[in-house]
C-alpha positions in Angstrom: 119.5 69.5 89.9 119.1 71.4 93.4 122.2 69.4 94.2 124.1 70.1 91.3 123.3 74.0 91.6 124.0 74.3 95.5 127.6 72.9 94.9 128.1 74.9 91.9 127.0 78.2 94.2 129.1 76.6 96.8 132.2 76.6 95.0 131.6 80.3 93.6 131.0 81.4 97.1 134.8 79.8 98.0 136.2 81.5 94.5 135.0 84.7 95.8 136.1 84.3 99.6 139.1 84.1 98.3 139.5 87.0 95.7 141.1 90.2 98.0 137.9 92.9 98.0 139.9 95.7 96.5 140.7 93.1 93.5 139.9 94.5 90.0 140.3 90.9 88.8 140.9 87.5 89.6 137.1 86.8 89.1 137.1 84.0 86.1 136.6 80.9 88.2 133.6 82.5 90.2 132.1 83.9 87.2 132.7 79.9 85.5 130.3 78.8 88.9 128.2 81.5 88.6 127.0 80.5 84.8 126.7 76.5 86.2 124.4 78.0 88.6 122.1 79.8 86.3 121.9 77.3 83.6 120.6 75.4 86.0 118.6 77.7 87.8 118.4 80.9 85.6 116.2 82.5 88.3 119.0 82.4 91.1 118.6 85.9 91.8 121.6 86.1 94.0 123.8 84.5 91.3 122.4 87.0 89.1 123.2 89.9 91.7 127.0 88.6 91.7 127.3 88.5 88.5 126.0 92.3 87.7 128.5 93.3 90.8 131.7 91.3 89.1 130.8 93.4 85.9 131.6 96.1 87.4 134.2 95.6 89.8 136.4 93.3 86.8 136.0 94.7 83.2 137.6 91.8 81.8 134.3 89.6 82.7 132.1 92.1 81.8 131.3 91.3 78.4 131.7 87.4 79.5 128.3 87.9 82.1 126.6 90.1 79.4 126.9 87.3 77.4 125.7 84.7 80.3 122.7 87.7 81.8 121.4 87.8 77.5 121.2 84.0 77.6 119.4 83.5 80.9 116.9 86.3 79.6 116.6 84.8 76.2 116.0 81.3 77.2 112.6 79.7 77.5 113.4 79.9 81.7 112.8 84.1 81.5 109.3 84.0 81.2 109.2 85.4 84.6 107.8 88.9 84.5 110.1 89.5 87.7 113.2 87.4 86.6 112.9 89.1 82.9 113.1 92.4 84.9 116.3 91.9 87.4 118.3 90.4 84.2 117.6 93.2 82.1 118.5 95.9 85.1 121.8 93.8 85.7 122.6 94.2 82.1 121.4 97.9 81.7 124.2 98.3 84.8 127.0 96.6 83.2 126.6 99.2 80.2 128.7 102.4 80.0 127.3 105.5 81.7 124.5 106.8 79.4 124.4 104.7 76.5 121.4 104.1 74.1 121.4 100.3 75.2 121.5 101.0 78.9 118.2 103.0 78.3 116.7 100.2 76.4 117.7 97.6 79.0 116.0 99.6 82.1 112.8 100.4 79.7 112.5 96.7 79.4 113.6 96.1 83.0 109.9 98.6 83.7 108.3 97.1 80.8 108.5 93.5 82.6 108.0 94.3 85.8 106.7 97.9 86.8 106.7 97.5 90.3 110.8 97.3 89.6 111.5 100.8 91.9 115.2 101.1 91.1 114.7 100.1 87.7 112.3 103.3 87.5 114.9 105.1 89.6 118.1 104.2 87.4 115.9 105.1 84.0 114.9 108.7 85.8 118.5 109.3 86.4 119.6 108.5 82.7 116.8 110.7 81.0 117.1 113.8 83.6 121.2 114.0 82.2 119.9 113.6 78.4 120.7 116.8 76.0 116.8 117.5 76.3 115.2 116.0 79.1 111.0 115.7 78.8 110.4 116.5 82.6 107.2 115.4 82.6 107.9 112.2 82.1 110.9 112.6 84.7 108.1 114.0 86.9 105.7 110.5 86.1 108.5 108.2 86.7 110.2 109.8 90.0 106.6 109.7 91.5 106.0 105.6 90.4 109.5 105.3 91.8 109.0 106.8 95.2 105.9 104.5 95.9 107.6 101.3 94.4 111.6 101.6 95.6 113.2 100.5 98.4 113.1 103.4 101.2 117.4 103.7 101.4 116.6 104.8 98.1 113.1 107.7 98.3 115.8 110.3 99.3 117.0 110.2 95.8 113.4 109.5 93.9 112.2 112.6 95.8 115.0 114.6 95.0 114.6 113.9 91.2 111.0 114.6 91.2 111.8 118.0 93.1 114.3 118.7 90.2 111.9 118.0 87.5 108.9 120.2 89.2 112.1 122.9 89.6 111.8 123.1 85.6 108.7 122.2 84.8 107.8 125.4 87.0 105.3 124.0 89.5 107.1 125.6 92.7 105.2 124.7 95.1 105.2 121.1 94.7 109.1 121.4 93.7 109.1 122.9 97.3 107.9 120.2 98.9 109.4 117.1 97.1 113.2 118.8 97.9 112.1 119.0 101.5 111.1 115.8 102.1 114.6 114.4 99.8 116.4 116.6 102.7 114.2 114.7 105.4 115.2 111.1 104.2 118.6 112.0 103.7 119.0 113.3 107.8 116.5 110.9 108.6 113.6 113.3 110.7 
């Protein structure tokens, strides 16, 4: 099985070596490796990760690895918490820009895993651009986001947390979570 999956991976990684990076398509043979690899080993997180960036990159696979990500998170294998979580934030990013299923998708992404800090950071983003945003719970997310994201990425939970103080009219600590989003971003 470990066999089978390395060569699968193996031939993907060659499919994709060869594929010219400004390439809007070209990607059906690695994205026929890519769904060997995680039928055999659904929590291939790097498969996974190629397969959300090929969504994006060639629209013409995108419904093809939705299709592939809602069958690895489906199947008896996406039990894991963790697993459950990366699958659902792939899918929630191959959705359009702020639609009702992208929201779901990164709920569930949190709901599986809540130590999942760009999950927390992607949902944050999509509620503070809604018609009516509740900044509270803006304000609850951006602060589990700063403590759980990676730290290329605290510039950004800061500065949404600074935003949602901003209108929830708590100056002071709006202040203070804008100036230390500046400090990340210049790196003091």
């Amino acid at each position: 099985r470990a066999l089978r999956m390395a060569y699968h991976y193996h031939r993907a990684v060659h499919r994709f070596q060869g594929i010219t990076p400004d390439s809007a398509t070209g990607y059906t043979e690695v994205v026929d490796e890519l769904a060997k690899v995680v039928e055999i080993q659904p929590d291939c997180e790097s498969a996974i990760g190629a397969l959300s960036h090929i969504a994006t990159k060639d629209l013409s696979q995108k419904e093809r690895i939705k299709d592939i990500l809602k069958e690895v998170l489906s199947s008896g294998n996406g039990k894991k918490a963790q697993l459950k979580s990366k699958v659902s934030l792939a899918l929630a990013m191959s959705e359009n820009k702020s639609s009702h299923s992208k929201k779901e998708y990164l709920e569930a992404a949190i709901a599986a895993d809540p130590e999942n800090g760009e999950a927390l950071l992607r949902l944050v983003g999509m509620l503070a651009k809604e018609d009516k945003p509740d900044y509270t719970r803006i304000a609850i997310l951006a602060t589990e986001a700063i403590a759980r994201c990676r730290s290329d990425q605290r510039a950004e939970c800061f500065h949404m947390l600074g935003l949602a103080k901003l209108r929830l009219k708590n100056w002071n600590e709006a202040i203070v979570a804008l100036a230390v989003s500046k400090c990340y971003r210049i790196k003091c």
